[in-house]
N, CA, C and O atoms as a MOPAC input file, in Angstrom:
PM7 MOZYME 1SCF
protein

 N    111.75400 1   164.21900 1   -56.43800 1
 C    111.98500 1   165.63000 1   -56.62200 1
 C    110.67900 1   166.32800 1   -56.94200 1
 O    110.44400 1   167.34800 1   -56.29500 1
 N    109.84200 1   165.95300 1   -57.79500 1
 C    108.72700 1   166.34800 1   -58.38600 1
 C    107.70600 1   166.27300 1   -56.66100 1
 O    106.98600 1   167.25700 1   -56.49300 1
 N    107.68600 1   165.62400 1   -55.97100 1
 C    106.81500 1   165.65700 1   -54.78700 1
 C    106.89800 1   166.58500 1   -53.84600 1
 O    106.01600 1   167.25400 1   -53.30900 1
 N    108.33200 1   166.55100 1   -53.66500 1
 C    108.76000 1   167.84100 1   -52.98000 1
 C    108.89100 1   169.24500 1   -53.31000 1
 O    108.91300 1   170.17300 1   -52.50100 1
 N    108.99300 1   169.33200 1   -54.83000 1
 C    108.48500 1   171.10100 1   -55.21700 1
 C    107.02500 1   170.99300 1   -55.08900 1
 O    106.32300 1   171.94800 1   -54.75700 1
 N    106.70200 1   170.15000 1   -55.28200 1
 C    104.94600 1   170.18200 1   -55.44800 1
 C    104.21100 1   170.98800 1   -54.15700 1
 O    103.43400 1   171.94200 1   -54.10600 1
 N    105.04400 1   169.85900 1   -52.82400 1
 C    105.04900 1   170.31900 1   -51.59900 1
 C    105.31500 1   171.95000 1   -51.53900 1
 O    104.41500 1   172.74800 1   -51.27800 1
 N    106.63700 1   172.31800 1   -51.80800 1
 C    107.44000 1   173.16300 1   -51.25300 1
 C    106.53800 1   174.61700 1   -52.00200 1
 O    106.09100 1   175.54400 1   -51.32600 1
 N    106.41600 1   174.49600 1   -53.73000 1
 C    106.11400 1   176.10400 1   -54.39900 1
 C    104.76200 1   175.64200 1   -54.55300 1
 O    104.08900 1   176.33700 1   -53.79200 1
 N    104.15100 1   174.96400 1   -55.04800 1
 C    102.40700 1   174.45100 1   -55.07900 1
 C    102.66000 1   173.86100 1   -56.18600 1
 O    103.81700 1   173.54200 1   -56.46000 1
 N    101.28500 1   173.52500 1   -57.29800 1
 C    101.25700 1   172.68100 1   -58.12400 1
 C    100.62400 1   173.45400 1   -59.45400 1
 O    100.21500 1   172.94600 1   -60.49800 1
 N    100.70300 1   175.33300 1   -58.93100 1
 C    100.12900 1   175.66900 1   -60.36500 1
 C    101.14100 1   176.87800 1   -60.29000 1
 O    102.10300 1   176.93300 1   -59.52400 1
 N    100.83300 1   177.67200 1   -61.04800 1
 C    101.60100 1   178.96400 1   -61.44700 1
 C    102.93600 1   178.93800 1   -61.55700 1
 O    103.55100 1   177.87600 1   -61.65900 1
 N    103.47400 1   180.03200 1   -61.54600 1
 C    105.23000 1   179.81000 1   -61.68100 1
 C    106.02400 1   178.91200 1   -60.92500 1
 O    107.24100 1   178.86200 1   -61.10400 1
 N    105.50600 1   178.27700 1   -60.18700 1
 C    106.20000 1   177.57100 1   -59.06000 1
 C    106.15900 1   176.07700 1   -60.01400 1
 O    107.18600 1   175.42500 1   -60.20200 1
 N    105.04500 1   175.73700 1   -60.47000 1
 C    105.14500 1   174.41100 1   -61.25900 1
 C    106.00700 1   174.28100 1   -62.77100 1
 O    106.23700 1   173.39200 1   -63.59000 1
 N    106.26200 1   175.45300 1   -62.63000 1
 C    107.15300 1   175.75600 1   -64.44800 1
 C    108.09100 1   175.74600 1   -64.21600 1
 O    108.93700 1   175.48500 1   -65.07200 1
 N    108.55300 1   176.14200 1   -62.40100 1
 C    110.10200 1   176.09200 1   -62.09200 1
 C    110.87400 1   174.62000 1   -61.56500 1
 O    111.96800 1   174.06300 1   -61.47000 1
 N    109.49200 1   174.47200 1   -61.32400 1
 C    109.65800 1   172.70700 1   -60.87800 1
 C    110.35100 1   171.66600 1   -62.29500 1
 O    111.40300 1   171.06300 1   -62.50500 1
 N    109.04400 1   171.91100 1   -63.04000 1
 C    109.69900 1   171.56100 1   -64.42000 1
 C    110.85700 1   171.54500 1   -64.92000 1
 O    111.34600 1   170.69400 1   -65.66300 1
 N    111.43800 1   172.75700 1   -64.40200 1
 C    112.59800 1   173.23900 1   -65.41500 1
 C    113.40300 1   172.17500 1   -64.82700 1
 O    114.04400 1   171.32900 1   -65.45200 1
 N    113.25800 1   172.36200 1   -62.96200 1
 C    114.60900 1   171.64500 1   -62.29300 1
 C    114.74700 1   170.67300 1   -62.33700 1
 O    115.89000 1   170.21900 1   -62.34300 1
 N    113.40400 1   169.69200 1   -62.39900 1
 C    113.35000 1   168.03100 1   -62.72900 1
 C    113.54100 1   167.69600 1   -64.06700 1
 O    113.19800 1   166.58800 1   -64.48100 1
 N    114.10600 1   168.62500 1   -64.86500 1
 C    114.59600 1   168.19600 1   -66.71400 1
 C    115.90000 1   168.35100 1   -66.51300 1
 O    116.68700 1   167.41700 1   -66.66900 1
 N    116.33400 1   169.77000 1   -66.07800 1
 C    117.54600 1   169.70000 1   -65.24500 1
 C    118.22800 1   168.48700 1   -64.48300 1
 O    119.34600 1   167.97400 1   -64.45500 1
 N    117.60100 1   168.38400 1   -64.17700 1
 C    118.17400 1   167.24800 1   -62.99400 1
 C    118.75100 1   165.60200 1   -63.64900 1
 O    119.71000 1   164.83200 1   -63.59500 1
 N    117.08100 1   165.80000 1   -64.40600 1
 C    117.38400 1   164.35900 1   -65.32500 1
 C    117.89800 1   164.13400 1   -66.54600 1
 O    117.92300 1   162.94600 1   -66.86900 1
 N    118.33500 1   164.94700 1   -67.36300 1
 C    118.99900 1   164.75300 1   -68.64900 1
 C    120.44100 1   164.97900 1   -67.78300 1
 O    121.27900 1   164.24900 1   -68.31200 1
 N    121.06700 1   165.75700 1   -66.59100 1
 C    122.17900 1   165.47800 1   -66.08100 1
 C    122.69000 1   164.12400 1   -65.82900 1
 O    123.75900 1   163.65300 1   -66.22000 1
 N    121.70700 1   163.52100 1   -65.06800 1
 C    121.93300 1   162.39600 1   -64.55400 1
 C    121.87400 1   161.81200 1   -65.55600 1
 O    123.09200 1   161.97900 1   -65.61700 1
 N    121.62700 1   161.20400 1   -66.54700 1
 C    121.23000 1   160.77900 1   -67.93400 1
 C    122.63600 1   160.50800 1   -68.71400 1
 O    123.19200 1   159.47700 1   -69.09200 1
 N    123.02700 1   162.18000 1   -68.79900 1
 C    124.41000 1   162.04900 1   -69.36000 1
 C    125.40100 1   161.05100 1   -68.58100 1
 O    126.03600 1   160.14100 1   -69.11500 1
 N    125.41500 1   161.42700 1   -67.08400 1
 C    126.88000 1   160.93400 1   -66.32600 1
 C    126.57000 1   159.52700 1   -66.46500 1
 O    127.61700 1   158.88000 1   -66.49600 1
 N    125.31600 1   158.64700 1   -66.58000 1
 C    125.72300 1   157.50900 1   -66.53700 1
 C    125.92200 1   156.81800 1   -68.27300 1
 O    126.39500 1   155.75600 1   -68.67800 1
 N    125.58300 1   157.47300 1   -68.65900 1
 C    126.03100 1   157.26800 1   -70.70200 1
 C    127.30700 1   157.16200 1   -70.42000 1
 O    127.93300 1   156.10200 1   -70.43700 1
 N    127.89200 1   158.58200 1   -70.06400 1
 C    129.38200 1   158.77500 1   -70.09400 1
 C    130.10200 1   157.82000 1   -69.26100 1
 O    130.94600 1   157.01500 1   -69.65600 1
 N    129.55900 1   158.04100 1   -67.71100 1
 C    130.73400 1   157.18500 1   -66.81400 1
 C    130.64700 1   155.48900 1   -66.72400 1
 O    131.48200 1   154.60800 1   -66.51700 1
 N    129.21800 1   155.50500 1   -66.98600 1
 C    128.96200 1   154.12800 1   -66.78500 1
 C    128.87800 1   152.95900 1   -67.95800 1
 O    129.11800 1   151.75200 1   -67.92100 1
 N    128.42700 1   153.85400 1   -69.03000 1
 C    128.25700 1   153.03800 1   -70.76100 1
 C    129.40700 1   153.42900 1   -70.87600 1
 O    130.05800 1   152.44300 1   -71.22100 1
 N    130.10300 1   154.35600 1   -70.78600 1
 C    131.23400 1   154.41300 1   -71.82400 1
 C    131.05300 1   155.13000 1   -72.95700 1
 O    131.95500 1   155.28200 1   -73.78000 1
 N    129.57600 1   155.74700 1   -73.11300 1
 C    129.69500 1   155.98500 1   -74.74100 1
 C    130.49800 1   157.67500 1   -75.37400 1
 O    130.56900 1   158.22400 1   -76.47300 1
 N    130.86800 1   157.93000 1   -74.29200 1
 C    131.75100 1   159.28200 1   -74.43300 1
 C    132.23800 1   159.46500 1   -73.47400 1
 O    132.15400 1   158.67600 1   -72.53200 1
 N    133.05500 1   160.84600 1   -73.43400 1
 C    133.95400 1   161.21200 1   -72.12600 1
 C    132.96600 1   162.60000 1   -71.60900 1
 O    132.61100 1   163.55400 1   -72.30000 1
 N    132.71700 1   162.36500 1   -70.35500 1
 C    132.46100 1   163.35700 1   -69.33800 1
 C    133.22800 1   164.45200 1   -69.27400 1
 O    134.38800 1   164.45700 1   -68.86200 1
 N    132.27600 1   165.93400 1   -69.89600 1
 C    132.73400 1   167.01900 1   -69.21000 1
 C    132.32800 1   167.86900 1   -68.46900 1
 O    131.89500 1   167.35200 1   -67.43900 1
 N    132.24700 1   168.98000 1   -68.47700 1
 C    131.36800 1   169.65700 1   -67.68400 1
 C    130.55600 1   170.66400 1   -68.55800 1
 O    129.39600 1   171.00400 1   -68.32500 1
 N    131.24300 1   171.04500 1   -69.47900 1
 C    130.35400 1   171.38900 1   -70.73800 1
 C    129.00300 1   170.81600 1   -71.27000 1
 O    127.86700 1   171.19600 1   -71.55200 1
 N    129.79500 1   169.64600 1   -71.24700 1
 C    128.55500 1   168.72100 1   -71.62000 1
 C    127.39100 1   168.76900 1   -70.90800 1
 O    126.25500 1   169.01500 1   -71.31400 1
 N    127.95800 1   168.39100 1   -69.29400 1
 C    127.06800 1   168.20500 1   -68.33200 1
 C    126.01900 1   169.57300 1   -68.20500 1
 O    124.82900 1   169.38800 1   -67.94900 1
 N    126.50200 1   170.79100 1   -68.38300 1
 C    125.58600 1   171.95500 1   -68.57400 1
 C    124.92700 1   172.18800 1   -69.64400 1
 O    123.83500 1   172.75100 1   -69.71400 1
 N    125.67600 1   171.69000 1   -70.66100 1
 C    124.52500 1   171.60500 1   -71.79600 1
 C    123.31000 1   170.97100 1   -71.55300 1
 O    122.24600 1   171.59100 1   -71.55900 1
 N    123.45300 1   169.00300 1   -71.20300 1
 C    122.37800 1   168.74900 1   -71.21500 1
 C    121.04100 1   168.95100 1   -70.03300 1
 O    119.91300 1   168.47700 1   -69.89300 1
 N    122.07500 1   170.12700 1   -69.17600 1
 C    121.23300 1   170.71900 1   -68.01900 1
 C    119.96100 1   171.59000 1   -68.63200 1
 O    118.83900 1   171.83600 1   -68.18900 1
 N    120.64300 1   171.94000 1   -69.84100 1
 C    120.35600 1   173.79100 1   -70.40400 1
 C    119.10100 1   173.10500 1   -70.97200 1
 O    117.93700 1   173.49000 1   -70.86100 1
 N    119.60300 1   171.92700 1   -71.65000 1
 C    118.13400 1   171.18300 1   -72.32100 1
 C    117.14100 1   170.66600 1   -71.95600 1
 O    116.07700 1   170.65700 1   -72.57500 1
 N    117.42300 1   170.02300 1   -70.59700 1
 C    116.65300 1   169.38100 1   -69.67900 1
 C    115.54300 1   170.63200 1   -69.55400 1
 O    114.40300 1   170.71000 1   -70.01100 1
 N    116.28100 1   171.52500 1   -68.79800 1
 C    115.50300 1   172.67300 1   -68.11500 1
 C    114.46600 1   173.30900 1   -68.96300 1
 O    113.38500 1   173.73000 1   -68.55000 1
 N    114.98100 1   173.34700 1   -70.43200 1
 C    114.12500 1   174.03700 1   -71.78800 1
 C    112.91600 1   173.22600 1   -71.81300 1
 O    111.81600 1   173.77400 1   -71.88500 1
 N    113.04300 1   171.91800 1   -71.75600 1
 C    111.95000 1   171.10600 1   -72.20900 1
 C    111.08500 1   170.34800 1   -70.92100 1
 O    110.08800 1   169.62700 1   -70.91200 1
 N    111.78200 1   170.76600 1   -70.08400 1
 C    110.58300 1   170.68800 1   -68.87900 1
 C    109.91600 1   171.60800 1   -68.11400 1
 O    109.15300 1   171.40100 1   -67.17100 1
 N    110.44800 1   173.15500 1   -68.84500 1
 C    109.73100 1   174.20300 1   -68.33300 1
 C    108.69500 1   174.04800 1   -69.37000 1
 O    107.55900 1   173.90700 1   -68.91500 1
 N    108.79000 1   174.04000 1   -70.43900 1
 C    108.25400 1   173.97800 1   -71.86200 1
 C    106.63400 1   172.74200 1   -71.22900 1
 O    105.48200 1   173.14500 1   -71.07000 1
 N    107.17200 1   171.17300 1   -70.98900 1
 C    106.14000 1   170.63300 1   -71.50500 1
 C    105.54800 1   171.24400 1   -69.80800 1
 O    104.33600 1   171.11600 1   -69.63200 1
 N    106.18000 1   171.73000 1   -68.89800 1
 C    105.01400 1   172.08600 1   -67.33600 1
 C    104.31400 1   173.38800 1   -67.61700 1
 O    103.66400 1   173.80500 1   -66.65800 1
 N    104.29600 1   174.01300 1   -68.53200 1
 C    103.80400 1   174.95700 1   -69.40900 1
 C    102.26300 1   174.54900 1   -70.07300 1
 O    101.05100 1   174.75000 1   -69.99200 1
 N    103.01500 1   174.03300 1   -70.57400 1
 C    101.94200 1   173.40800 1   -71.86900 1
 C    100.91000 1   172.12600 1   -71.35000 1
 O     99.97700 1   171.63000 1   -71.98000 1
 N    101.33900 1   171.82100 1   -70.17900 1
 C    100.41600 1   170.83300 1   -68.95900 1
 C     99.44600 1   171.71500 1   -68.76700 1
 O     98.34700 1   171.66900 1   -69.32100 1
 N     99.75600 1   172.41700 1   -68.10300 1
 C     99.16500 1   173.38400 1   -67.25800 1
 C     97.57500 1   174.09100 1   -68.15000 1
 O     96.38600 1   174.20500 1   -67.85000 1
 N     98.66700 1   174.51500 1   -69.65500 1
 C     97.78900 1   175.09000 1   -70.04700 1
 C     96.32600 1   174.12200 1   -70.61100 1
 O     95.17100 1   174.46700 1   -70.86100 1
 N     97.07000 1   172.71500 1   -70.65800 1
 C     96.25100 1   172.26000 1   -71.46200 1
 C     95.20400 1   171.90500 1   -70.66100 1
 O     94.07800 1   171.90800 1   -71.15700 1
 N     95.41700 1   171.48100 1   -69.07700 1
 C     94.19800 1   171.54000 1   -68.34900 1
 C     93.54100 1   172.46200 1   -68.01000 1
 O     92.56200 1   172.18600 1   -67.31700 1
 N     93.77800 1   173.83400 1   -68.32800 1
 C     93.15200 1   174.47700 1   -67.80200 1
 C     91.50600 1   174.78200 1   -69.41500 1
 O     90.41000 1   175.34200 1   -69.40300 1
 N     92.10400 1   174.22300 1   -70.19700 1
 C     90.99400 1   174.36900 1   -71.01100 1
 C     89.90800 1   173.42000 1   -70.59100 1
 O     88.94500 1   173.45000 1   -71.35700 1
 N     89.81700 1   172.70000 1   -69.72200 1
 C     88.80200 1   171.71100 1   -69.29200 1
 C     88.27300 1   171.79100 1   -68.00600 1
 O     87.22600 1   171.33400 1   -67.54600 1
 N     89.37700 1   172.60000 1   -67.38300 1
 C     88.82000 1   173.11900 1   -66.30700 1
 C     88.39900 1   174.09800 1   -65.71500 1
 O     89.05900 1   174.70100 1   -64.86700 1
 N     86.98300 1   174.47000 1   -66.15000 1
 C     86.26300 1   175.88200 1   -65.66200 1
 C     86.60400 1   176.74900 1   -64.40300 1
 O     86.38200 1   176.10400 1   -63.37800 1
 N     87.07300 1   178.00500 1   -64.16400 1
 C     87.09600 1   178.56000 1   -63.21800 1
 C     85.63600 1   178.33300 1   -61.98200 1
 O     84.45500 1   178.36700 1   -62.33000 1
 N     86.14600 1   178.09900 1   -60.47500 1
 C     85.57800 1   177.77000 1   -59.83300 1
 C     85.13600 1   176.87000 1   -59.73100 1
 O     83.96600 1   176.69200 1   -59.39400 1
 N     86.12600 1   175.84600 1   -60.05100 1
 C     85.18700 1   174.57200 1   -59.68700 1
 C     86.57400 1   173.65700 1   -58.61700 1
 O     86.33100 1   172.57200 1   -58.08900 1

């Protein structure tokens, strides 16, 4: 997933923060359904399943944010 937004919006500006969001999205979903369907360790809802979407998305817009910014302190304009 991450290769193909990379491809699709680029690898800096809003396009990489949206990437973020969708690959936290994506993976704390998937995360849950197999806890739930496959461990057993709770019951699957859909509540749930959007919650841990809502979180995914928070904390991977968050750390493609804070990537971003942190290279850019090392990396001088124009180079």
């Amino acid at each position: 997933m991450g290769v193909g937004c990379g491809f699709a919006i680029g690898a800096t500006g809003a396009g990489a923060v949206a990437c973020g969001a969708l690959a936290g999205a994506a993976a704390n979903m998937v995360t849950y359904a197999i806890e739930t369907k496959v461990e057993h360790k709770g019951n699957v809802s859909l509540g749930g399943m959007l919650v841990q979407g809502a979180i995914g998305a928070v904390v991977g817009m968050t750390l493609s944010a804070g990537r971003r910014r942190f290279w850019a302190r090392f990396h001088a304009p124009g180079q």
